[in-house]
N, C-alpha and C positions, 0 to 999 in steps of 0.2 A: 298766663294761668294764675287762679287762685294759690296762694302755700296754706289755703287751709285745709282744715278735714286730711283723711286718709286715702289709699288705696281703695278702690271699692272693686265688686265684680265686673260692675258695670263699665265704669272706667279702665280697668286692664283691659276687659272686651275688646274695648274700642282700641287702643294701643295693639291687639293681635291683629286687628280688624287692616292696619295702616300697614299689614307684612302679606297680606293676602295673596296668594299667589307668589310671594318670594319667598317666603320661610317656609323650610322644611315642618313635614308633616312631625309633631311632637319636639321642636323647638320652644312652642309656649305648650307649657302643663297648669292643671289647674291643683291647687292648693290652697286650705284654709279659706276658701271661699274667694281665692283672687286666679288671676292667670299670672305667672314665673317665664321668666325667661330660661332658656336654659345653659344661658351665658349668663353671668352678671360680674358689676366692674367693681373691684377692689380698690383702697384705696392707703395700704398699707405705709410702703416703702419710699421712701424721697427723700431730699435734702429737706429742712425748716427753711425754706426762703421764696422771695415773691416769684422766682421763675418756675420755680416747681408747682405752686401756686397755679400760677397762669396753665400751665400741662397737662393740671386735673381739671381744671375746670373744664380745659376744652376737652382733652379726655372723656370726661362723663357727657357733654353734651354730644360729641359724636358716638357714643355708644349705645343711648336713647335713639339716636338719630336711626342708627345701624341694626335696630333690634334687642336691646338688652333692656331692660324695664327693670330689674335687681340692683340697686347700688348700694354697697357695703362699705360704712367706716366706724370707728369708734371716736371715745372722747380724747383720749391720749396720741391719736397717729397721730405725727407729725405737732404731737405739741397743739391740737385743737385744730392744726390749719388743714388738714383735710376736711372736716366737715365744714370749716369755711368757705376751702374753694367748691365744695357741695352746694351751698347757698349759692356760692358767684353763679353755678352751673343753672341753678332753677333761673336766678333771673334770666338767664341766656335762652332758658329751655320755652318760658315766656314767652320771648319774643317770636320764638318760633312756632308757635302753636300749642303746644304741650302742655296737658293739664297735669294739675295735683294727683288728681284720681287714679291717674292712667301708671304712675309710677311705685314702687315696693322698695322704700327707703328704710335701713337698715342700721343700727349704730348698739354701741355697747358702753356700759359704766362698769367699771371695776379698780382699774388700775388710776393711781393718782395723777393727773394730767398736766404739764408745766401749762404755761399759758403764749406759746405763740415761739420762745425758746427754752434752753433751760435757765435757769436760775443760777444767781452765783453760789447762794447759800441756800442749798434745798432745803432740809432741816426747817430753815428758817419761813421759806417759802410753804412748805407745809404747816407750818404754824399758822403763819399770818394768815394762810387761805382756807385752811379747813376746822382748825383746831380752836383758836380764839373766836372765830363766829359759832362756834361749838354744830357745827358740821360731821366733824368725827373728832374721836379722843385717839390718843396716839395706841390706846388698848384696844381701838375698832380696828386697826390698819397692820397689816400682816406683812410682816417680812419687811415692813418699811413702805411697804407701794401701793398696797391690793385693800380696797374698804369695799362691803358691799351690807352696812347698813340700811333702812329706810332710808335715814336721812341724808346721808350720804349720796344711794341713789338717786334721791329727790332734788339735788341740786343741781346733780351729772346731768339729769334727762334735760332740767330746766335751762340748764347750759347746750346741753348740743342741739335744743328745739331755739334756740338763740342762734346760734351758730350756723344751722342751717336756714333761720329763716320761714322758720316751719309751724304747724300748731299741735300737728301731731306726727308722728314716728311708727314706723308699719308692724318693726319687729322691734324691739327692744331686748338686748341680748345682757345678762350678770355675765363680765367680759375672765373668763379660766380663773371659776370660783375652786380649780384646784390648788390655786396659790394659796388659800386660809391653809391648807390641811399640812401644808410646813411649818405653820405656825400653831393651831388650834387643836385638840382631840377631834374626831367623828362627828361624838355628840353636840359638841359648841356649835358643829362645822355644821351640823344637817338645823338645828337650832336656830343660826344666822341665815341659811336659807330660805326655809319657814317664812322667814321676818321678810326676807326679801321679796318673795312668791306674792307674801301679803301686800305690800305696798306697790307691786306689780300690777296685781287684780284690780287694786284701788284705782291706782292709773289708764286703767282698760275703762273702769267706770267712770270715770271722769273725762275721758274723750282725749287723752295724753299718748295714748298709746293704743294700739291694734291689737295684738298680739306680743307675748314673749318668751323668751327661752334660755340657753345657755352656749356659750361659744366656746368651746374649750380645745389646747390642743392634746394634752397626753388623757384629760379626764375619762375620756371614752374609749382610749384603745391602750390603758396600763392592763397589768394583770388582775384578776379579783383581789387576790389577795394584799396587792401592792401600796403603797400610803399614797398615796393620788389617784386613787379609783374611782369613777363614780357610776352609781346603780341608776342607769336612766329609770329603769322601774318605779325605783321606790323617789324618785325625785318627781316623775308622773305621781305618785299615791300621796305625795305631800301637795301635789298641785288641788289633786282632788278633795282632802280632807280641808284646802282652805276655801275653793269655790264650785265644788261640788264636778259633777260631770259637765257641765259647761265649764271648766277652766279654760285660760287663755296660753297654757303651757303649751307652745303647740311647732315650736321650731327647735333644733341643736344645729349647731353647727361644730365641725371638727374636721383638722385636716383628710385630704382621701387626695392619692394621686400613683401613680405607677410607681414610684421608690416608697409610698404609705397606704397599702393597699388594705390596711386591717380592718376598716371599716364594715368591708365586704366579706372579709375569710374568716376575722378572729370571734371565736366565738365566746368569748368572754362577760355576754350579760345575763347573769343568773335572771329567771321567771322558771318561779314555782320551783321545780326540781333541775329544770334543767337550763343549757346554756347557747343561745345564739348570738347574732353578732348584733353589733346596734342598730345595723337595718334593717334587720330584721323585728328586732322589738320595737323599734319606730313606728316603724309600718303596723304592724299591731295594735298599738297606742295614740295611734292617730297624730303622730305625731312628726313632719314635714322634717327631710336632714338638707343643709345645706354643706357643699364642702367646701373648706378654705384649703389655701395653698395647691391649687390645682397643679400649678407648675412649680411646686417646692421651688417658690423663690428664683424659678430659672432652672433648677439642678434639671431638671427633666425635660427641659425647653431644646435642647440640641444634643446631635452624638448619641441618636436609639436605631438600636439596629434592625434591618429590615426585618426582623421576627417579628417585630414591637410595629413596626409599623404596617407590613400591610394586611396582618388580619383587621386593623382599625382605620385600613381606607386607603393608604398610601398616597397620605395627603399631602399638600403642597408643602409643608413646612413643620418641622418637628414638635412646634410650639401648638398647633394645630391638635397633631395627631395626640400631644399631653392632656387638651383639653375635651379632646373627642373620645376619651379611654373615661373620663373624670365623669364628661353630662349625659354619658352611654350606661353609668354602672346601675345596676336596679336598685332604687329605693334612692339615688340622687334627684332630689330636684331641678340644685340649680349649680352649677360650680363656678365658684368666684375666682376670677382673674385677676390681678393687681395690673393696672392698666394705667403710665402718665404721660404715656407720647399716643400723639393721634394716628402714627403711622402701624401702634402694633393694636391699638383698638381694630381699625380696618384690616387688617390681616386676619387677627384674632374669630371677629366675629363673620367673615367670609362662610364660618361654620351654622351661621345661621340658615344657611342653602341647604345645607348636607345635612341625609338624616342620619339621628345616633345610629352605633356599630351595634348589631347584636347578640345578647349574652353568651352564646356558646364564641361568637368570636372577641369576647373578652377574654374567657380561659384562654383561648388558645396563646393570647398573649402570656399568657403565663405557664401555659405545656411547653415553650418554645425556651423557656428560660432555662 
């Protein structure tokens, strides 16, 4: 396959096209003009070393293989080396058939990224690598770790389009632009996003990027009142005010799983006078939610009791039935799995058969509690 160009319609098409007859009816959804899978493979967790390495790659290559078309990493997992072994997986995905078009590759900038390990002398590593090329000044970077100037941005993206191998990037995510707001006032904070949004747009125009958004974990399910909140609304109204009603704002991602259900209950985003939850206002605003941490990291992978499990199927494996509650909840597109052995990708995505659970039998998971 080519690594140029994006995701197209056409291309996803074809990718639902190669499940025909095996995938459940509403395993591929459409979104922002692509098809989603309703699994996709995260790339979070691992050791920094070459066998881990080798785990995802084959990982992400049997997950394409198995139905998932979503692959999710950032610039800091693993120290860069997830979206390296990303690249390994395209060329593999190459040989196999598999086009550019047909896949929704996914990465984030925010957090300051070592390079492959950490550092002896971070500080110093920060200097050498961001600060003397004047990349960021030590008064753009928050708490020590978190920068999401332009320019800043402009190198992360130019780094993980290296990294993977790539020309361009589906979703481009500012990776829990809540970390400024422990360092910055509101105003700084809604100010440096502005900046960001902008050179976001730029990158949409310039053929670097697809779409983008924001990934965050407490930013969308704190209280209003809370110092880590954020108003999807009004971060929608800055998307608009910089490129109008075509903006490219057009994805969040935020944990959502059976132990982090708020996504769906808590109604904590003010529009106009009153308050729904964020997928609510999503969905309103056209605006696609993806969930991370489907299976909190595991927590919710084993040991759910039959309440939990067989209004949602009473499926072969607990890990199943976490991710069948996650790609079941309305207003989820897609729910990301942190996946680096090939044997729980093939488990995992078995779910591609089965269709999602439906929504009165999602409460009842939670009547039962």
């Amino acid at each position: 396959m080519s690594l140029n160009g994006c995701a197209t319609l056409e291309g996803t098409a074809r990718y639902c096209e190669r499940f025909q007859g095996i995938a459940a009816e509403d395993h591929f959804r459409p979104a922002q003009n692509l098809w989603l899978s309703s699994i996709g493979i995260g790339t979070y967790l691992g050791d920094a070393d070459d066998e881990t390495d080798a785990r995802y790659a084959e990982a992400v290559v049997r997950a394409v293989e198995l139905g998932a078309n979503v692959i999710d990493t950032a610039a800091n997992y693993r120290f860069q080396r997830s979206e390296r072994s990303i690249g390994a997986a395209f060329q593999d995905l190459t040989a196999r058939g598999f086009s550019r078009d047909e896949l929704v590759v996914c990465t984030k900038g925010g957090y300051l990224p070592f390079d492959g390990s950490p550092p002896r002398d971070v500080r110093r590593y920060i200097e050498e690598t961001f600060v003397k090329p004047g990349i960021a000044s030590f008064a753009d970077i928050a708490g020590g770790s978190h920068c999401m100037t332009p320019r800043y941005l402009q190198s992360q993206l130019s780094q993980s389009l290296v990294n993977m191998g790539l020309d361009c990037i589906d979703v481009y995510y500012v990776h829990n632009p809540e970390s400024q707001l422990s360092a910055v006032p509101a105003d700084e904070f809604w100010k440096r996003l502005r900046a960001a949004f902008e050179f976001l747009e730029q990158s949409v125009a310039n053929g670097k990027i697809r779409n983008y958004g924001v990934a965050t974990w407490n930013g969308f399910r704190a209280e209003p009142d809370g110092g880590g909140y954020h108003s999807l609304e009004h971060m929608a109204e800055i998307a608009r005010e910089v490129a109008g009603d075509n903006h490219h704002f057009r994805f969040i991602q935020l944990p959502f799983n059976l132990a982090m259900p708020e996504a769906l209950f808590f109604q904590n985003q003010k529009v106009g006078d009153e308050y729904e939850s964020v997928m609510e206002v999503a969905r309103a605003l056209g605006i696609t939610a993806i969930a991370s941490g489907s299976l909190f990291q595991g927590q919710v992978a084993h040991g759910l009791p039959e309440a939990i499990r067989e209004p949602l199927g009473s499926l072969a494996t607990d890990a199943q039935t976490g991710i069948q509650f996650v790609r079941s909840a309305p207003g989820i597109t897609t729910a990301l799995v942190g996946m680096s052995q090939r044997a729980h990708v093939e488990e995992n995505l078995q779910l591609m058969g089965i269709a999602p659970a439906q929504p009165e039998d999602l409460l009842k998971v939670f009547d039962e509690e």
